[in-house]
N, C-alpha and C positions, 0 to 999 in steps of 0.2 A: 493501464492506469485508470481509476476509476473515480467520478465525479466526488467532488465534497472531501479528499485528502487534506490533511492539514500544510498542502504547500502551494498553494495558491489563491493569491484573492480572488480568482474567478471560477472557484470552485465553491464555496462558500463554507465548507468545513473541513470534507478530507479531500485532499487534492493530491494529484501525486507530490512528492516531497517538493512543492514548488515554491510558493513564497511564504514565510510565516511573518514578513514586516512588508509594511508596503515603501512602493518608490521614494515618497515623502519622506517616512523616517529615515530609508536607507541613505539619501542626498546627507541627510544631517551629519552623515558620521565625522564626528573632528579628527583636525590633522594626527592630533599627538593619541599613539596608541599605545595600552597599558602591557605594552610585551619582556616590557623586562618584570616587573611586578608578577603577570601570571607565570612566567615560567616555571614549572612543575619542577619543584629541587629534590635534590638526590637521585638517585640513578633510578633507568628505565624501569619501567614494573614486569615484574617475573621473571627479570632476566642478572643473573651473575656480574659484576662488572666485566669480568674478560667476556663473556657471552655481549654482553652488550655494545661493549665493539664491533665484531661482527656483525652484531645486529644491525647495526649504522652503517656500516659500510655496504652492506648489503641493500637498505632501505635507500644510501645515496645514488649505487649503482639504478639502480630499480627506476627511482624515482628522473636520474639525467636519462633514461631510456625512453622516456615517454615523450610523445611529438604530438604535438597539436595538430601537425600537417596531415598526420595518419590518422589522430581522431578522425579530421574533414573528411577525408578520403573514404570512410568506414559512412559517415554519416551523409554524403551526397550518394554514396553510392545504393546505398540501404535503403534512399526517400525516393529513387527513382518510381517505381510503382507502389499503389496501395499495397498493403500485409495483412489483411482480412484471414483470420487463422480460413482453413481449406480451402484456399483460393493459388492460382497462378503466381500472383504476384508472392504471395507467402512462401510457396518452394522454392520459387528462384528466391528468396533471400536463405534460404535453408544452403542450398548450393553455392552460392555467395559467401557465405561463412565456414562452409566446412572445407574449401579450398583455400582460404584466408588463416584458417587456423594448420593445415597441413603445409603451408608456405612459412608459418613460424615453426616447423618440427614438431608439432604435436597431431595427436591421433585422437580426432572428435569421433566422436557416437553419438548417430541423431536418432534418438528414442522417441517410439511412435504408440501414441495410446488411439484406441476406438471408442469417440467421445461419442455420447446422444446431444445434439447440439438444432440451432435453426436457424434457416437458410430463405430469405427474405425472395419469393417470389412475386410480388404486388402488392406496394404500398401504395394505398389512397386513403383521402381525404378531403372530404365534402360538404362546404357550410351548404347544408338544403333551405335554411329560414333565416334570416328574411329574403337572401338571395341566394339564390344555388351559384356555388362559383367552388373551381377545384383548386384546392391548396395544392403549392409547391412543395415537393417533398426531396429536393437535391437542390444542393447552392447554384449560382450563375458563376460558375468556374469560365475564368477567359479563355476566349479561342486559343487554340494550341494548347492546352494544359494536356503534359505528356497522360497517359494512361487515363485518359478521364473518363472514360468509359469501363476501368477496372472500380471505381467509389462506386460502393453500392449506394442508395435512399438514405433517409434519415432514416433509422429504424433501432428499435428496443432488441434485444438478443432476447430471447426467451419467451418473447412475448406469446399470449396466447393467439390464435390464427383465428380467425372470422370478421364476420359483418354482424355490426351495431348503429344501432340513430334511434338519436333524442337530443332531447335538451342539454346546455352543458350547465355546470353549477362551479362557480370558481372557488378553491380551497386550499389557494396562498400557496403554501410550499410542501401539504400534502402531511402534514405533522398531527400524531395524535390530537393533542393540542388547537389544530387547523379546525379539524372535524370537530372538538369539544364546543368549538365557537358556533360552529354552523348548526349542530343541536342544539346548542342555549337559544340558540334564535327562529328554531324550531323549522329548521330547513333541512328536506332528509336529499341524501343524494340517492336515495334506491329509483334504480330503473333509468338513472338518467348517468349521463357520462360527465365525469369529474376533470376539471382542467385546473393543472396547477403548474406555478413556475418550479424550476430545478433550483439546488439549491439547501440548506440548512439537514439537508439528511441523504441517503442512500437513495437512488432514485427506487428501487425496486422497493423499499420501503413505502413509497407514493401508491401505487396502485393494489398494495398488500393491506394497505389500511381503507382504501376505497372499499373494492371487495367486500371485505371486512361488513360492509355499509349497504351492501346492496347496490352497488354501480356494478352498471354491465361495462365502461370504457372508460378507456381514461387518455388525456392529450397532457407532456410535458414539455413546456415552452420555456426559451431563455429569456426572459425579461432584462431591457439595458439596465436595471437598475443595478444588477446583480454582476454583468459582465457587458454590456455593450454600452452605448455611447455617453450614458452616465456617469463612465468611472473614467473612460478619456476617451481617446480619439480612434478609431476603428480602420480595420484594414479595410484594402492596401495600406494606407496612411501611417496605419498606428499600430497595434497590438491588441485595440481590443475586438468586439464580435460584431460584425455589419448586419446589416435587415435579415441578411438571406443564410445564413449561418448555422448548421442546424447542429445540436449535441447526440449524436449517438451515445448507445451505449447498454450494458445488461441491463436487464429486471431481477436475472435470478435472484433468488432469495438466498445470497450467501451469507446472510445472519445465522440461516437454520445449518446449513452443508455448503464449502464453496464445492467447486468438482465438480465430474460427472452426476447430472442427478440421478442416474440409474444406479452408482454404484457408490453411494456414499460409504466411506472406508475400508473399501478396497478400489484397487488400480483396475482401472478398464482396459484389462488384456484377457487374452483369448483363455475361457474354461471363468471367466468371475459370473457370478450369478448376476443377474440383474433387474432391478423393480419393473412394475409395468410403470408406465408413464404415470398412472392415473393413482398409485402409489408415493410417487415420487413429492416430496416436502418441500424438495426446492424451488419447483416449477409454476408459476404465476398463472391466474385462473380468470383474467379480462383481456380482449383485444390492448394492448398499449401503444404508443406511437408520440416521436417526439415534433416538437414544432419550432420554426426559426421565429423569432418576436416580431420578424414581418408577416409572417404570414398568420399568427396568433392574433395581429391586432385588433382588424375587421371582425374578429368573434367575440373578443373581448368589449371591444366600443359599440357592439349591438347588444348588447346582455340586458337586460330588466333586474329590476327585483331591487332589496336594501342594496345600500351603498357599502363595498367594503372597509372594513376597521382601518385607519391611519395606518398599522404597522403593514397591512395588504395591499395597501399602493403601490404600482410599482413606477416605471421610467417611460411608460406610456403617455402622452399626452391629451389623458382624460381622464375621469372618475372613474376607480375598478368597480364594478357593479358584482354582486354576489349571484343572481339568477335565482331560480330559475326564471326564463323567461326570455322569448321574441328568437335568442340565438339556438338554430341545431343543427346539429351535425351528424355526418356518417362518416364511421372509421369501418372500410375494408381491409381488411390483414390478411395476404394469401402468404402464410410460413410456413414451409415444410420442415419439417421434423424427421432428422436420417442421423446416424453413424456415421461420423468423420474423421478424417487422423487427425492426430496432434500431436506434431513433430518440434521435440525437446532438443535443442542442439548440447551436447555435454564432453567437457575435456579435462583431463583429471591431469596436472601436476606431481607425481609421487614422491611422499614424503620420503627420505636417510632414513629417519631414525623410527619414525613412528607411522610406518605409510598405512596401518589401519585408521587413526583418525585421521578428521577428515575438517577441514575449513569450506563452506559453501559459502561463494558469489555468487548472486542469479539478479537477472532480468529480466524482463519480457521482452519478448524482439515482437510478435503481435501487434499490430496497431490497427486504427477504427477505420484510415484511409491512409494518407504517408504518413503521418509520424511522426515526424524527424523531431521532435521535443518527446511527445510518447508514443511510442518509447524508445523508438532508435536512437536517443541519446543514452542513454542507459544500456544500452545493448554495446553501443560502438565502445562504450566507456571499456564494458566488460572485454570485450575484442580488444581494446586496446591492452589492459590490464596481461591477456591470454597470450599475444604479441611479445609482450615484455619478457615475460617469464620464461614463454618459450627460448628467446634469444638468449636469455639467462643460464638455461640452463643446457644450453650449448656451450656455456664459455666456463660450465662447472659449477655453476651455481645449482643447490636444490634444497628447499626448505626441509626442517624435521618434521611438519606433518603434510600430510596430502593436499592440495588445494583442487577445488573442485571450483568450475567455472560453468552457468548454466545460464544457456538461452530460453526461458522459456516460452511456451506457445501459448493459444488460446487465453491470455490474462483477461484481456478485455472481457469474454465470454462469462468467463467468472472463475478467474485462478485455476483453468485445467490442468495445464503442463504443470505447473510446480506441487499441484495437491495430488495430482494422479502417480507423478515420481515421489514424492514424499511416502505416499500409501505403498506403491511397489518396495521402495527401502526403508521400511520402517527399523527390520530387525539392525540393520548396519547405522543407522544412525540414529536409533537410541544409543545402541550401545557403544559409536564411538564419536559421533557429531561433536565436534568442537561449537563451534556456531557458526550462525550465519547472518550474512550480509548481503541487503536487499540493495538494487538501485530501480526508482521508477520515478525517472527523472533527473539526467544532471546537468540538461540545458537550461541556464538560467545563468543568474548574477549574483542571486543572494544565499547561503547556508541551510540548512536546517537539517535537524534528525530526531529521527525518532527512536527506542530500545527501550529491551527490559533494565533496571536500574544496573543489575549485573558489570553492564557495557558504557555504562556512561562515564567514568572515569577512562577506561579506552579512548573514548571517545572524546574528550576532552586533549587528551594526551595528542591521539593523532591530527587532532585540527591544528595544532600547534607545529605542528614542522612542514607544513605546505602555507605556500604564501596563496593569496589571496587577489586574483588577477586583478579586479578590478580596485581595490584600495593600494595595493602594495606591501599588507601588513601578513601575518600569520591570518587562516580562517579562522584560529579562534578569538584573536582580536578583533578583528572584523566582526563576527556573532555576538562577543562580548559587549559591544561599543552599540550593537544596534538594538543590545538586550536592557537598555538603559544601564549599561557600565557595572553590570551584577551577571554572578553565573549562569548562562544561559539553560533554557529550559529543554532537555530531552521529551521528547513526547511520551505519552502513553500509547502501547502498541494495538488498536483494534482490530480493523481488519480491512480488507480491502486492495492489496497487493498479497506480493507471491510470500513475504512472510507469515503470511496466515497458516499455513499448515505446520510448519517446521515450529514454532512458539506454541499455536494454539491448538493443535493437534499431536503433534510429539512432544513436546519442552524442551525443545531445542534453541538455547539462547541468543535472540535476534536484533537484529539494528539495521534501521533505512536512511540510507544518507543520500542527500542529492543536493543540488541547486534550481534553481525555480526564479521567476520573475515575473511581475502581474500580468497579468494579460487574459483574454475573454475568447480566444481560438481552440480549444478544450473539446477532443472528439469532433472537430469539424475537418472537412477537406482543407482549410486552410492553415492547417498545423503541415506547414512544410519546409522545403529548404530555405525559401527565400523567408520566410517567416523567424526562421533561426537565424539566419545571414546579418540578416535587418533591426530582429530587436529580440532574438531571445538569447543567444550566446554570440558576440560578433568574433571572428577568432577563433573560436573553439577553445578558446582558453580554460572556460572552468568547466569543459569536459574532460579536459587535460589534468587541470586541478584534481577531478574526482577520482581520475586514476590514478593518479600518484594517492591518494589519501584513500580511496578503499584496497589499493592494491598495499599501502603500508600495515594499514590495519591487519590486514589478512596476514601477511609477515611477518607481525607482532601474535597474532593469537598461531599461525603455526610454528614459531620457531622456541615462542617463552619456557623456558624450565618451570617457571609457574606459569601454568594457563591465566592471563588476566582477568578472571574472572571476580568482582567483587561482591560477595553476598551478604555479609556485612552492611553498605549502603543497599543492597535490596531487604534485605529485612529491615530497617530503621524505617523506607518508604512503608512497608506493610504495616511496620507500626501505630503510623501517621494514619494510611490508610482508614486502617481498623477504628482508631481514636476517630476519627473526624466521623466516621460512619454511628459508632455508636451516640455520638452525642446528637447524631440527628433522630435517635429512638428505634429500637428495632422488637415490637411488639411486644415488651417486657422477658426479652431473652437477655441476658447477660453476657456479655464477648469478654468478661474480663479475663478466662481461664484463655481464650484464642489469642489476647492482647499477651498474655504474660507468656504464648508460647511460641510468641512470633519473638519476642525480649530474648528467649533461653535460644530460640537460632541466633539473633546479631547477636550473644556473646560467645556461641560456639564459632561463628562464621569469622567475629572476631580474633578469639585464638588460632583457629586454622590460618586464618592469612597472617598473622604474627609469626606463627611456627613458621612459617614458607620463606619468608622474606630473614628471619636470622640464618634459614639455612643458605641461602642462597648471598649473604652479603658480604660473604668474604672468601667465593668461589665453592665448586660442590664437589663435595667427596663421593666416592661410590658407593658410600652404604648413604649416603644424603640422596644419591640419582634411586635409590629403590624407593627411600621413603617418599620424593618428591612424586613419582610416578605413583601410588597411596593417593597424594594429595590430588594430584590432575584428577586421578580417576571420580575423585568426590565434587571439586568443584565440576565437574560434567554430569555430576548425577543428582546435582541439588535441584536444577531446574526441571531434570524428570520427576523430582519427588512431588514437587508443586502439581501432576497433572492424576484423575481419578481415571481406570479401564472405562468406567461405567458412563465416565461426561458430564453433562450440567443436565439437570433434570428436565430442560427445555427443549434440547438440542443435545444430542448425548456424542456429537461427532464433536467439538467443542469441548475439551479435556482438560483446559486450564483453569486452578480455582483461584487466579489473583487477575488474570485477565481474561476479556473477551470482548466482541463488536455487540453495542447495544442492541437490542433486537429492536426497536423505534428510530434510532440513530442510522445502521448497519456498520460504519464506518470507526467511529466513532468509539475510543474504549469507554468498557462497563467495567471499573475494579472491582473485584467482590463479587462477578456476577450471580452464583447462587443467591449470596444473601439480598443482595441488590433486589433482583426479582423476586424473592418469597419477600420481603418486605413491600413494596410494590403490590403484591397479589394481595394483601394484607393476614396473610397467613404464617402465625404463628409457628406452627409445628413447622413449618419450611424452612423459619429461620433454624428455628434450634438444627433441622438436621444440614441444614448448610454450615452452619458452625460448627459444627462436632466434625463434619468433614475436614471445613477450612482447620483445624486445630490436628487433625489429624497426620493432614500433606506439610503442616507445620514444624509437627513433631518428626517427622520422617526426616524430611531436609536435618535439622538439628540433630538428628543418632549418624547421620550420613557425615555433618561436620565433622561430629568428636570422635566419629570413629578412625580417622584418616589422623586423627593426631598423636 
C-alpha cells in the first residue's frame, strides 16, 4: 500500500483505502439510520427473479461462513515476521498460505517473476554542520520485539545508491507548486539536497521534481503536523506516529510504468528482453532517504535563510526556515541493484457455466515490516474469502464464472506481482476478465471505495446487505450518514495499488474496497499486531465484514445473467467530465463533437441495459440465454474500447483515455489525462489530437453497445 491513498488521514491524499472521514465526524453518526428509505427496490441487478434466489441463498450461505476467529488466526499469524518482498520472512508467509489454502481443498499456484528491484545495504545519515551527529535510521523497537532484526532501515525502494553533502534547502511537501514558490523567491536548490515533509502527493514524485532542479539529494521526513502528535496521541498510547517512526516506502516513478523497470509491458520471465538500467523511465536519478520528525528536527531548527510561508509550517515547535543556510548534511546510500523473485500466490475457483471468464480478487500480502494493517489485512481478508469458497464448494456449491483469488507480491516496491501477472495474461483477460476487485486495506472502522463509475451502482448494492460492526446498521448506511446523509462518493481510480494495471493498462473494470481508521503508523515497524488489536480493527470484525462484502460482490459479478455492469452512469460521468473540462478553456479546440459522442454512448449503453433487464424480468428463455451472452460479451468490451495500443503520449504503458495517476500527483486520478496534459503543456495541436482520440474510444464503446442489441 502506498503513501497519500485516499484512505487515510495519515497519509494526506492516497492512502490505502483507509479513512475518507475522520474520527470526529464518524463519532457524529445518529442513532436513526436511513435503511428502509435506501433500500434498492425491485429485484437484484442482472439476475432473473428465480436466479436471484439462489443468488441469496448462496450470498447467505457464503456470508454465515465467514469467522472473524479465522480472519485473527490468518492475521496474527501472517504479522509474526516482517514480509519484505525477497526476504525470509516473505517465503515463509508464501508457505504459510499455500498450505492454508490446500487445507480448504483448493490447488494455489505461487507464480514467480525475476524482478530488477534494490536491496538496502547502508543506510546513513549525517548532519556535518553546525554539528556532525549521526541520525537514526531504525525505530527503538522494545526489547523482545520477535524478529527485529528481520525490519530492514528506513529506506526509499528505488532509490538511487551513493554519497552526497551540502546544504539542505526545505520545500514543504516537494510539489510542483513547492519549488514555484522557492524560484519566485529566487532560491535555487541546484547542487544542494532538498528536504521536504511526506504527504500531498506521491513520494517518488518529491525527489523527481528536485532532480528536475538540479538537487543532488533529497530527505523525506513525517512532520506531526501531518500524522504524529498534532492530530492526537501517539503509540504505544495511541495510533498516531512517535519521534522515532520512520515511513518507508518506493520512489519508483510509477506515474511513468509501475513493474519491473527493465521490462515495462511485458512480464519478467525468462527469454523477455530487457532495458539497460540506464534506459529504464522509471528509475529515480538522486540518493533519497526518509526521516522520522525526530531525527529531522535538529536540521530543521538549525537552517538559516527566509522564513517559510504560513501553509509550510509544520508541527515542529519553531519557525520552518527555507535555507539555504548553517544546516548540512551527508546522505550515504550503499543499494544494490540485482534480480529477485516475486512470488504471486494464485487459486482459481472454476466457474459451471462460464469457467473462461474470470472475476479477480487481489491483494498484496508484501508489506514494509509486519504489516498486519498493510497489508496483511487485505490479504487474510482474501484467505479468508478463498477459505469460504473452498468449503463451498465441497458441499456443491460453484459459481457460473471463475473466481480468481490473488496474493500479490512486491506492491510496496511498486505494483510487481499484479503488473508483472497482468502483462503475462494479458490475451485471457482481455478477452474474458469480468473485473476486478482490489483490497489494500480492510483493517479499520470506517468504509470507503473507490471504481470505475461502471461498478458503483454494484457497489452501492452490496454495501447494503452486510451490517456494519461498529454502528449496527448496513455499510451503506453507515457511509451514507457519514457522507452528510447524501449518496456517498466512489473515488476516482488513479494509481497507486494493484488495480493500476488491470484498469489502467488492460481496461479491465475495477474497484477498491476496504476500511481504514486514522492513524499516523503508515510503513513504520509499528504497523503491527498489537497496533490492530488496540486501535485499528479490535475483533477483527470489519475484516470479517470485508469478506463477506468483496466475497458477495464477486458472487454478484460471477454468477448475474446480466454482468452488473452499468455504462450508462459511466458515460453520463464522461459527460460531466468533458462539460466541466471544456468550460475551463482548452486552447480554442472545441470538445463539442467528443461531448455529443460521449451523449450517443449513455443512450446506446442505455438501451442495451433496457434490452437486458425486459429480458431477464420475467425468467430467460434459451434463445434469451444466446442473446444475453451478445450482451455480457459487450458490456466486457466497453471498458476495453476506452483503452489506445499506442497509450498517452506521455507514458505510452498507461492505455486508458478517461483515466490515469497525475504525473505531479502520482497517486491521485488525472481524468482526461491526454487532454489534461496537452492543455497544461499549453499546446494546441495536443489537444485537438487528444480529442479526436478521446472521440474516437467514444465512438467505439457506443458501435460496441448497439451492436449487442
Amino acid at each position: 500500500m502506498t503513501d497519500d491513498k485516499a484512505r487515510s488521514t495519515s497519509k494526506g491524499g492516497h492512502a490505502p483505502l483507509l479513512l475518507r472521514m475522520s474520527i470526529l465526524s464518524a463519532l457524529a453518526l445518529t442513532a436513526v439510520l436511513p435503511s428502509q428509505a435506501l433500500a434498492a427496490p425491485g429485484q437484484m441487478a442482472g439476475f432473473s427473479p428465480e436466479k436471484e434466489k439462489w443468488q441469496r441463498s448462496y450470498e447467505k450461505a457464503f456470508a454465515g461462513m465467514v469467522s472473524k476467529e479465522s480472519v485473527a488466526k490468518f492475521s496474527k499469524d501472517l504479522s509474526v515476521r516482517p514480509g519484505v518482498v525477497g526476504t525470509p520472512g516473505n517465503a515463509a508467509n508464501v508457505d504459510y498460505a499455500v498450505r492454508e489454502l490446500k487445507k480448504a481443498g483448493l490447488k494455489p499456484e505461487v507464480k514467480t517473476y525475476d524482478v530488477y528491484m534494490s536491496v538496502p545495504k547502508k543506510i546513513a545519515v549525517t548532519q556535518t554542520y553546525p554539528q556532525k551527529r549521526e541520525l537514526q535510521v531504525m525505530e527503538n523497537l522494545p526489547k523482545g520485539t520477535r524478529y527485529a532484526s528481520d525490519v530492514i532501515p528506513g529506506y526509499n525502494a528505488y532509490s538511487a545508491s551513493g554519497t552526497v553533502e551540502a546544504e539542505i534547502v526545505y520545500a514543504n511537501y516537494g510539489r510542483p507548486e513547492d519549488f514555484a514558490e522557492l524560484e519566485k523567491r529566487g532560491i535555487s536548490v541546484e547542487g544542494k539536497i532538498v528536504i521536504t515533509r511526506y504527504g500531498a502527493n506521491f513520494r517518488g514524485v518529491k525527489p523527481e521534481q528536485a532532480e528536475k532542479r538540479g538537487a543532488i539529494g533529497m530527505l523525506i521526513y513525517s512532520d506531526p503536523a501531518d500524522d504524529g502528535y498534532s492530530k492526537g496521541i501517539v503509540y504505544p498510547d495511541g495510533p498516531w506516529r512517535p519521534a522515532d517512526a520512520i515511513q518507508r516506502g518506493s520512489i519508483l516513478y510509477i506515474f511513468r510504468y509501475p513493474g519491473d523497470p527493465l521490462t515495462p509491458g511485458e512480464p519478467s520471465t525468462e527469454g523477455t528482453k530487457r532495458l539497460d538500467p540506464a534506459e529504464a523511465a522509471s528509475l529515480p536519478g538522486i540518493p533519497t532517504t526518509p526521516l522520522s520528525y525526530g531525527e529531522a528536527r535538529p536540521l530543521l531548527e538549525a537552517m538559516e535563510g527566509e522564513e517559510a510561508p504560513a501553509s509550510w509550517q509544520g508541527g515542529l515547535p519553531f519557525t520552518y526556515k527555507i535555507g539555504p543556510g548553517k544546516t548540512k548534511v551527508r546522505i550515504d546510500l550503499n543499494i544494490e541493484y540485482k534480480n529477485q523473485p516475486v512470488n504471486d500466490v494464485i487459486v482459481r475457483i472454476p466457474g459451471a457455466k462460464h469457467p473462461e471468464q474470470t472475476v479477480v480478487i487481489g491483494a498484496h500480502r508484501d508489506a514494509w515490516a509486519y504489516g498486519t494493517s498493510d497489508n496483511t489485512s487485505g490479504w487474510t481478508t482474501t484467505l479468508e474469502i478463498a477459505r469460504v469458497l473452498g468449503e463451498m464448494v465441497k458441499k456443491g456449491w460453484q459459481p457460473d464464472r471463475t473466481i480468481v483469488l490473488a496474493g500479490w507480491d512486491g506492491e510496496e516496491y511498486g505494483l510487481l506481482g499484479s503488473v508483472e501477472w497482468a502483462e503475462e495474461h494479458r490475451k485471457e483477460l482481455t478477452e474474458n476478465a469480468v473485473a476486478y476487485i482490489n483490497m489494500d486495506g480492510t483493517g479499520g472502522q470506517f468504509f470507503g471505495a473507490g471504481g470505475v463509475p461502471s461498478l458503483k451502482q454494484l457497489i452501492y448494492d452490496v454495501t447494503k446487505e452486510v451490517k456494519e460492526p461498529r454502528s449496527g446498521s448496513s455499510i451503506y448506511d453507515d457511509w451514507f450518514v457519514r457522507s452528510g446523509r447524501k449518496e456517498p462518493s466512489v473515488e476516482q481510480l488513479g494509481s497507486g495499488s494493484d488495480y493500476t494495471p488491470f484498469i489502467q493498462h488492460l481496461g479491465i473494470p475495477s474497484m477498491d474496497l476496504g476500511f481504514g481508521v486514522s492513524g499516523g503508523l503508515y510503513h513504520s515497524a509499528y504497523d503491527n499486531q498489537d497496533l490492530m488489536d488496540r486501535f485499528i480493527d479490535p475483533g477483527y470484525e470489519h475484516q470479517a465484514a470485508g469478506s463477506q462484502l468483496v466475497g458477495i460482490a464477486a458472487l454478484r459479478l460471477a454468477n448475474a445473467e446480466v454482468i452488473p455492469l452499468q455504462y450508462s452512469a459511466y458515460a453520463a460521468d464522461v459527460v460531466s467530465l468533458l462539460e466541466e473540462f471544456a468550460s475551463k478553456g482548452t486552447l480554442g479546440v472545441d470538445l463539442a463533437l467528443v461531448i455529443a459522442q460521449a451523449r450517443e454512448w449513455q443512450a446506446a449503453s442505455t438501451e442495451l441495459e433496457s434490452l437486458a433487464q425486459r429480458m431477464i424480468a420475467d425468467g430467460v428463455t434459451a434463445e434469451e440465454q444466446s442473446r444475453l451472452e451478445q450482451v455480457n460479451q459487450a458490456l466486457m468490451k466497453q471498458e476495453r474500447d476506452l483503452i489506445v495500443s499506442e497509450g498517452l503520449p506521455s507514458r505510452p504503458w498507461y492505455k486508458h483515455q478517461i483515466w490515469a495517476p497525475g504525473l505531479t500527483t502520482g497517486y491521485a486520478a488525472q481524468p482526461l489525462p491526454a487532454l489534461a496534459e496537452a492543455v497544461q503543456a499549453g499546446d494546441a495541436a495536443a489537444v485537438k489530437q487528444a480529442a479526436d482520440r478521446l472521440a474516437a474510444v467514444l465512438k467505439k464503446a457506443t458501435e460496441t453497445a448497439r451492436a449487442a442489441q
